[in-house]
C-alpha positions as CSV (number, residue, x, y, z in Angstrom):
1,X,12.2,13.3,4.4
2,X,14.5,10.6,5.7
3,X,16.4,9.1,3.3
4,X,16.9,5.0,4.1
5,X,19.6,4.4,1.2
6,X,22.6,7.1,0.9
7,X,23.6,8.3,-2.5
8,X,26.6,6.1,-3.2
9,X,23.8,2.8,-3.0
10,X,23.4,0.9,-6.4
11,X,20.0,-0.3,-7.2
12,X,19.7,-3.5,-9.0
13,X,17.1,-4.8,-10.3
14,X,15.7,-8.0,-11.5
15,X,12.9,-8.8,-13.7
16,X,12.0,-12.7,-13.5
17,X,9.8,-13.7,-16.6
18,X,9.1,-16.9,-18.0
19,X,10.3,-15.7,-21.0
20,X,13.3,-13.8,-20.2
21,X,15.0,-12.3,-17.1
22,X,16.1,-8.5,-17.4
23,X,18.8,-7.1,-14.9
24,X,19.3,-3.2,-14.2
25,X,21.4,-1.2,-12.1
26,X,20.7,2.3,-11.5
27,X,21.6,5.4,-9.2
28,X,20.4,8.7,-8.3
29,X,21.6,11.6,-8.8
30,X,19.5,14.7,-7.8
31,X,16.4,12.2,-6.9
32,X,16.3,11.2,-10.5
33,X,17.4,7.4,-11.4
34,X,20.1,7.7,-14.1
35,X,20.7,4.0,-15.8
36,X,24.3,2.4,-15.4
37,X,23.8,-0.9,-16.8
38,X,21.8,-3.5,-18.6
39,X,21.3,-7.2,-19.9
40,X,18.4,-9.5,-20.6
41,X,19.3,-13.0,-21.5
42,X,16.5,-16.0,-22.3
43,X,15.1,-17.5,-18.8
44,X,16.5,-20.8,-18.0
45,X,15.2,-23.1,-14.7
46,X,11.8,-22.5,-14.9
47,X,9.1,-24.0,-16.5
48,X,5.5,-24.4,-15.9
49,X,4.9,-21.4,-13.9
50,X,7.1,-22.8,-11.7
51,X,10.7,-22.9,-10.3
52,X,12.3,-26.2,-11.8
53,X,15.9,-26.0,-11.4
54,X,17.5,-23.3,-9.2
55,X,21.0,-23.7,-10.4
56,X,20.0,-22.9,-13.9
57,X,17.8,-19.9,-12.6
58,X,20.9,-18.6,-10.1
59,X,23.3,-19.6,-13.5
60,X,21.0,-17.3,-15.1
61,X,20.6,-14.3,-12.5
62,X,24.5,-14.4,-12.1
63,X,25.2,-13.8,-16.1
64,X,22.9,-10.9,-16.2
65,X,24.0,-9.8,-12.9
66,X,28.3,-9.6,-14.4
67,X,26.9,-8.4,-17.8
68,X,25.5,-5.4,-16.2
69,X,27.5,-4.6,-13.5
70,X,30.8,-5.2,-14.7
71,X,33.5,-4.9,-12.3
72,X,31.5,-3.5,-9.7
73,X,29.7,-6.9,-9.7
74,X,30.7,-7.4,-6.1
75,X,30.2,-3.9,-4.7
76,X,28.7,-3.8,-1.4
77,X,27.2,-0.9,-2.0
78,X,25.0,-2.9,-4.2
79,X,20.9,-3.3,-3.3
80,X,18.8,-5.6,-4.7
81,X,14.9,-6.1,-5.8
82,X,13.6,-8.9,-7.8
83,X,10.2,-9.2,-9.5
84,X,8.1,-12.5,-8.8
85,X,5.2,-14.1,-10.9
86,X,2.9,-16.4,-9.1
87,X,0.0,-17.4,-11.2
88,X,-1.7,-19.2,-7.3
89,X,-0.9,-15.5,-6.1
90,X,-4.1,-14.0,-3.9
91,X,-5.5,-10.9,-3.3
92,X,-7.0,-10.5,0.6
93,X,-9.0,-7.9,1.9
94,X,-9.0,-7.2,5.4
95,X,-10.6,-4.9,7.6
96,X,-8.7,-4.1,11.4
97,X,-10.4,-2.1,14.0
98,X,-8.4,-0.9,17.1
99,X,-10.4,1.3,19.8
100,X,-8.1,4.9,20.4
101,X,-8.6,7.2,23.0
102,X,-10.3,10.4,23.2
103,X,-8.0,12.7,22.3
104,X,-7.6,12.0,18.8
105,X,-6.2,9.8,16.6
106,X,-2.2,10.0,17.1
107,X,0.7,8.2,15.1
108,X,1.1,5.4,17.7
109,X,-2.6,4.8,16.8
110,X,-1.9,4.6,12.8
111,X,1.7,2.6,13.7
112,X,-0.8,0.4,16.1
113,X,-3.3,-0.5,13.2
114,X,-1.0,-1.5,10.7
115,X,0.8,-3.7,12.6
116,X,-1.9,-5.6,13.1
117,X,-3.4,-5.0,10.1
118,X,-0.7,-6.7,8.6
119,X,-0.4,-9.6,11.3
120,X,-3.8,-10.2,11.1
121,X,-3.5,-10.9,7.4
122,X,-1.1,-13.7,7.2
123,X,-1.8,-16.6,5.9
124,X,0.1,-20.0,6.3
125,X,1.6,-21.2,3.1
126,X,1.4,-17.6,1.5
127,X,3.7,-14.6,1.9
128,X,2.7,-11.1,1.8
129,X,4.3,-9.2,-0.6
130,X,2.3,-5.9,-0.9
131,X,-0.3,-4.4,1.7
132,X,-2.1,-1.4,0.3
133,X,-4.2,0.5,2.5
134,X,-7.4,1.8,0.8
135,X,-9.5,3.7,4.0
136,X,-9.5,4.5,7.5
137,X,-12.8,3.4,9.4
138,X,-14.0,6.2,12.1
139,X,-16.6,4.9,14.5
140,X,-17.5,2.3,11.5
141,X,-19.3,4.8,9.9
142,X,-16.9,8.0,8.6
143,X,-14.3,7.4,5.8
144,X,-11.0,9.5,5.6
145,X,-7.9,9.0,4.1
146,X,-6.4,11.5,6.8
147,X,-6.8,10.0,10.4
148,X,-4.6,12.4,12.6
149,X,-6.2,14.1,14.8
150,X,-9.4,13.5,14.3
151,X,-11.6,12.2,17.5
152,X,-13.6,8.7,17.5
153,X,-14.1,5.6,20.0
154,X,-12.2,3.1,17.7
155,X,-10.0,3.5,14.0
156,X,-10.6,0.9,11.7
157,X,-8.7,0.5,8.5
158,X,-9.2,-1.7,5.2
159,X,-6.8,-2.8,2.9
160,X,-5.7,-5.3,-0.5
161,X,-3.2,-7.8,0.3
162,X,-1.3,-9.3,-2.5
163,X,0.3,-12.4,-0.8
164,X,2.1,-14.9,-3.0
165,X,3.3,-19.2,-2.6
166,X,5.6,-19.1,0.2
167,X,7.7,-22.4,-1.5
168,X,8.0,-19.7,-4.1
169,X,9.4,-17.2,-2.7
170,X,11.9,-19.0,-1.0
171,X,12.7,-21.0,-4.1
172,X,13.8,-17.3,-5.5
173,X,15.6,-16.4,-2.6
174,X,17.5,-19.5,-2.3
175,X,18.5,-19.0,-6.0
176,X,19.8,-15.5,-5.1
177,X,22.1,-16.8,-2.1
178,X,23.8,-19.0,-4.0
179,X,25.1,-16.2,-5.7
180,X,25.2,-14.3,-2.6
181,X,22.7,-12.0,-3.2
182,X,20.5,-11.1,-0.8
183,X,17.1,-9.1,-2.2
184,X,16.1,-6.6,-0.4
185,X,12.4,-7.0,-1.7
186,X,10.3,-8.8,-3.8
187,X,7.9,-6.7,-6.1
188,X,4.7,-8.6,-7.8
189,X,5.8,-8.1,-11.7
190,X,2.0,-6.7,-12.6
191,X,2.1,-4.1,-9.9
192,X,5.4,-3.1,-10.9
193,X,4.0,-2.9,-14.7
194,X,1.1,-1.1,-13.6
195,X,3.4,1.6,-12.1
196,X,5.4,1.8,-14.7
197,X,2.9,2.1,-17.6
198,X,-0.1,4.4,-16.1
199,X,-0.3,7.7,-15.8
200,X,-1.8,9.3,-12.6
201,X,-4.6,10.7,-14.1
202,X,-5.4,7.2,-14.8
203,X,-4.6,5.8,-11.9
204,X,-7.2,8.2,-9.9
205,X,-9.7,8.1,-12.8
206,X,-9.5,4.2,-12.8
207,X,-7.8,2.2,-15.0
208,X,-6.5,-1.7,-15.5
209,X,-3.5,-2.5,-16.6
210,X,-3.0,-5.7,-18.5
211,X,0.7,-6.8,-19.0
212,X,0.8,-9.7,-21.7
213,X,4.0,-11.5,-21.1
214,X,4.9,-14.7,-22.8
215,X,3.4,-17.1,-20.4
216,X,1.2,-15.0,-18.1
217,X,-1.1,-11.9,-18.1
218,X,-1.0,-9.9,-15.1
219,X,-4.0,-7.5,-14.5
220,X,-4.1,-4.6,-11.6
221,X,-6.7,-2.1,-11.3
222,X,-6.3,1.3,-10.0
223,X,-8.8,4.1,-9.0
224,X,-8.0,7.2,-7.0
225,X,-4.5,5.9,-6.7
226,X,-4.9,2.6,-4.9
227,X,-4.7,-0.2,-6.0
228,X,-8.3,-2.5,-5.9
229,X,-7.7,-5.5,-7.8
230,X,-4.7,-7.7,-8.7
231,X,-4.9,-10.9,-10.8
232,X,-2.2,-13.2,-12.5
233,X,-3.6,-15.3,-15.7
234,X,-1.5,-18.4,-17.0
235,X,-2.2,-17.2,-20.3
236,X,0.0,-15.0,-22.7
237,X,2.1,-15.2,-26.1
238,X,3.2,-18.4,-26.2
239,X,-0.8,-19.3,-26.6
240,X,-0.5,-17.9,-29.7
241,X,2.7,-19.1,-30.7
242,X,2.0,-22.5,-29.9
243,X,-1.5,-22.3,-32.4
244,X,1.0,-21.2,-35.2
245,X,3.2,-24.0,-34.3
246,X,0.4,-26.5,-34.5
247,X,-1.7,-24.7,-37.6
248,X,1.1,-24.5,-39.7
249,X,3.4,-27.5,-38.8
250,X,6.6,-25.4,-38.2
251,X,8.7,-25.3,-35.8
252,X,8.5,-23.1,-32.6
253,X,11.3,-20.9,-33.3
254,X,9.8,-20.1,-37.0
255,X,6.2,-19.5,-35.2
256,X,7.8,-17.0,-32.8
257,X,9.3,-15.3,-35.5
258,X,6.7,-15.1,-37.8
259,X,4.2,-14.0,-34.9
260,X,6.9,-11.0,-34.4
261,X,7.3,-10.2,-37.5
262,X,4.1,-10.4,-39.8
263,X,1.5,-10.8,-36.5
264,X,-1.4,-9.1,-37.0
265,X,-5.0,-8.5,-35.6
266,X,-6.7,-6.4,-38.6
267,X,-7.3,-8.5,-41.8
268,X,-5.1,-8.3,-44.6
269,X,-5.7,-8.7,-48.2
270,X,-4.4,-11.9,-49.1
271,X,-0.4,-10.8,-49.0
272,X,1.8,-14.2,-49.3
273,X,4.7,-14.1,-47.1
274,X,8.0,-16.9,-47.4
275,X,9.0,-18.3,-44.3
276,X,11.9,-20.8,-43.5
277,X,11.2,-24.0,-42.0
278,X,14.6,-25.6,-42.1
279,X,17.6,-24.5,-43.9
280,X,16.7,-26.0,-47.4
281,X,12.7,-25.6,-47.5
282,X,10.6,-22.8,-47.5
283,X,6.7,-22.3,-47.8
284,X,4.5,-19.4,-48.7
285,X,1.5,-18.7,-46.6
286,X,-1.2,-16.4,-46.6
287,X,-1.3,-13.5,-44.0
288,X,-5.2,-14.0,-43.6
289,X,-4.4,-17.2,-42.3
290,X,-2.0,-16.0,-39.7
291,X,-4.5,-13.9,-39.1
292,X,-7.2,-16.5,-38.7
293,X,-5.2,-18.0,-36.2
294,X,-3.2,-15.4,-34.1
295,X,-7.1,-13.4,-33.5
296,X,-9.3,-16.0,-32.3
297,X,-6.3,-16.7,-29.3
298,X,-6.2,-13.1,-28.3
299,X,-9.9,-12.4,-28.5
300,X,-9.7,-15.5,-25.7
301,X,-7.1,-14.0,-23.8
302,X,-8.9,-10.8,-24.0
303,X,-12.1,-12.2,-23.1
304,X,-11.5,-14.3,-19.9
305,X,-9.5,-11.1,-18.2
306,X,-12.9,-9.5,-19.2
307,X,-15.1,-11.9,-17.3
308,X,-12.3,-12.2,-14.4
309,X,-12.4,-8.2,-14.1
310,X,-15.8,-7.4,-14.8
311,X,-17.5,-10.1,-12.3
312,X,-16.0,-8.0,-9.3
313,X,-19.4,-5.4,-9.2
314,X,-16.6,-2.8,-7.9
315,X,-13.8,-3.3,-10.5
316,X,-16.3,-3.5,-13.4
317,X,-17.5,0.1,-12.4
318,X,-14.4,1.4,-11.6
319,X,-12.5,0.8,-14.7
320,X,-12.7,3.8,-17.1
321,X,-9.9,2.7,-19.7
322,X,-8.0,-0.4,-20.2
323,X,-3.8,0.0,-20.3
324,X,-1.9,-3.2,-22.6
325,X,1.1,-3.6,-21.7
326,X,3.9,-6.2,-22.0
327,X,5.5,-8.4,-24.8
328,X,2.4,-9.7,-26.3
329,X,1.0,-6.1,-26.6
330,X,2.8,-5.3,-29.2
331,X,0.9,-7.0,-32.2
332,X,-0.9,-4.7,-34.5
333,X,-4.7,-3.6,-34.1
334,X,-4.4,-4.6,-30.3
335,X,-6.1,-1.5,-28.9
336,X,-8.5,-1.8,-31.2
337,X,-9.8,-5.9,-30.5
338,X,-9.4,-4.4,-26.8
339,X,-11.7,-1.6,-26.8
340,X,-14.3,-4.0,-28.9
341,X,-14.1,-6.7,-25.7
342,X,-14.1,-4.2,-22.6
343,X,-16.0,-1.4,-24.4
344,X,-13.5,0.9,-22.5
345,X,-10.7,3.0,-24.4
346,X,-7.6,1.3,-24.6
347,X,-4.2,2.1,-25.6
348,X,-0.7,0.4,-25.5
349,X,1.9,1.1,-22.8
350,X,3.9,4.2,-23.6
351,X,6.1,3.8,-20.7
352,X,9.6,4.2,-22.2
353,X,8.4,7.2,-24.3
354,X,11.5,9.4,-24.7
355,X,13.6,6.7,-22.7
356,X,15.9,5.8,-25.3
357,X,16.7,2.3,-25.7
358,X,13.3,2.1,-23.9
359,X,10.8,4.1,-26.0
360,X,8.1,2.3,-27.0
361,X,8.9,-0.9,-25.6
362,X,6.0,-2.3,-23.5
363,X,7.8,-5.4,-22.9
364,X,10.2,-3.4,-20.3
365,X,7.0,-1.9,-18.2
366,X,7.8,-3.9,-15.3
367,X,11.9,-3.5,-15.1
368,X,10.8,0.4,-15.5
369,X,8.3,0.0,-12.4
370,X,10.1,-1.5,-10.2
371,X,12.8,1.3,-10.3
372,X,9.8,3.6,-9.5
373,X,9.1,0.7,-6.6
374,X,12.8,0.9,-5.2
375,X,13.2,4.4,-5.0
376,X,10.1,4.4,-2.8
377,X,10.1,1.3,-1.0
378,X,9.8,2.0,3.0
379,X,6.7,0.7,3.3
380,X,7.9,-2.2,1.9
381,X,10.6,-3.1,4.7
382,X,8.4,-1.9,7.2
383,X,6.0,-4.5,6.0
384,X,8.9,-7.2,5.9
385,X,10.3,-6.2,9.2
386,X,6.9,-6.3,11.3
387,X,6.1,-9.8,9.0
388,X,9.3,-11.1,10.8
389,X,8.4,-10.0,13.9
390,X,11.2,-7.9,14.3
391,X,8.7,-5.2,14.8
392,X,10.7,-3.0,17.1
393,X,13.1,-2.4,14.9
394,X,10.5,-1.2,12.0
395,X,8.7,1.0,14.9
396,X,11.3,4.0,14.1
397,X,10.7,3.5,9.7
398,X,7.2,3.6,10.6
399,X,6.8,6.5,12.5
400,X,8.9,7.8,9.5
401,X,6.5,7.0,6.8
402,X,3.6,8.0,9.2
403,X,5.5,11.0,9.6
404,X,5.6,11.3,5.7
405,X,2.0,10.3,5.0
406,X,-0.1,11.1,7.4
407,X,1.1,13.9,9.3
């Protein structure tokens, strides 16, 4: 295997929410990443699912940036990934047919098909952020996930493409280069989730992961380890904190803490709790009213993701069990309002199990994805290299990858 980053390369990488943005820096040593620094402050310059002021966001990006890397802050030796949220992200599927010769299908046949797999794909106003290939095509009618070698008249191949706002993406990357940053790559935040909470049994059985953030739910579904579906919802926590806000005439700050802290989605038997609404008053409510609100706004959340899953003929009968992850997953009885809703088995996100400061934290599944993405991204810069038409110089990454994958 050819290694594209030497051992003395810092990863960094970002996690973007609307709720809060998440830096990490990491290393390997022995092909294992080994943490060397941490900070997550509140998100600042967004608002509305959108970008709204880029000097608060790159204000933002450079706190957690210092806070984690300390003195090495300015290392060259740094490379960076960022995660983006685009709830007017698409998914396209495209089929690309090239005709070969008849010797067999050779690597400059696979390098031929993807570049044009993945020219043929653009759209304008949209950037593509992910390509996943799901089949090669022999003579339209024979599928194979192993094309070398074998003899037909012309190789077709189908993939998913997750391509997000274009303004968007350079709105991100203009907020790194004013701190002079450059990312390497983006990674969408519920692909990096999904690789970070499901295990590959899952992932070949067929699975969907939903990550419940504050202000969006991203959904990916997975079956025999590719990726088939990818969706972003502008729905998540602060739904439910905003109910309690408005049900119970508190503030927001008390109706985030009391959803935290005494949230619940199994009855209760009429327990009072004392809450703080400013620093003089105080009212006693009822945890079955909590719970009369908080319910009805996740069985909503948990419902539309149902319909926009399930409609898809192929998604609906490939999904075996249903993953929650993120922020909002964390409320109790989840897993069980889940598996009422999708009929499927459902559990919460385990992926910082035995992770320390990670362990049973499902609000960290995508910052621990996408240090599973950036150890393995050469697919990735292929795809950005051939997207900016400086597809000679991807041609020798490609044949390495080929050379990885196919050969």
């Amino acid at each position: 295997m050819f290694d594209l980053i030497k051992n003395d390369k810092t990863f960094v990488v970002f996690d973007i929410g609307f709720g809060k943005i998440v830096c990490l820096s990491f290393k390997l040593e022995n092909k294992q990443p080994k943490i060397i620094g941490m900070d997550y402050q509140k998100s600042e310059g967004l608002k509305n699912f959108c970008l709204s002021n880029s000097d608060k966001l790159s204000s933002t990006l450079q706190k957690v940036l210092k806070n984690t890397l300390g003195k090495n802050f300015k290392n060259k030796n740094n490379i960076f990934f960022s995660s983006i949220t685009d709830i007017n992200s698409i998914q396209k599927k495209n089929l690309c047919k090239i005709n070969t010769g008849t010797l067999g299908v050779t690597k400059k046949d696979i390098r031929k098909i993807f570049k044009k797999n993945l020219l043929e794909s653009k759209i304008k106003g949209k950037k593509i952020i992910h390509s996943f290939p799901q089949n090669f095509i022999l003579d339209e009618d024979k599928i194979t996930s192993q094309p070398i070698t074998q003899k037909c008249n012309n190789l077709g191949i189908s993939s998913l493409n997750i391509l997000t706002d274009d303004n968007l993406f350079k709105g991100y990357e203009n907020c790194f280069r004013k701190i002079n940053i450059n990312v390497d790559n983006f990674f969408d935040s519920g692909i990096s989730s999904a690789f970070s909470a499901l295990t590959e049994k899952e992932k070949n059985d067929g699975v969907a992961c939903i990550d419940i953030g504050a202000s969006t739910t991203k959904v990916v579904v997975m079956q025999e380890n590719k990726v088939i579906f990818s969706k972003v919802l502008p729905l998540g926590g602060n739904n439910v904190t905003d109910d309690l806000y408005k049900g119970l005439q508190i503030t927001r700050e008390t109706a985030e803490t009391i959803k935290i802290l005494h949230g619940t989605l199994s009855p209760n038997f009429n327990n009072n709790i004392e809450i703080r609404i400013n620093s003089v008053q105080q009212k006693n409510i009822n945890k079955n009213i909590l719970f009369g609100i908080i319910k009805p706004r996740y069985e909503e959340i948990l419902e539309i993701i149902r319909d926009f899953v399930f409609d898809n003929i192929y998604t609906r009968v490939s999904v075996k069990s249903i993953v929650l992850a993120g922020g909002a997953s964390k409320i109790y009885g989840l897993n069980s309002l889940g598996e009422n809703i999708f009929n499927r088995y459902c559990r919460i996100s385990m992926s910082g199990e035995n992770q320390g400061f990670f362990s049973n934290k499902p609000e960290f599944s995508t910052i621990l994805g996408m240090i599973k993405l950036a150890q393995n991204y050469k697919e990735l810069q292929i795809t950005k290299k051939i997207l900016s038409s400086k597809v000679f110089n991807a041609v020798d990454r490609l044949d390495n990858w080929i050379e990885e994958s196919y050969a």
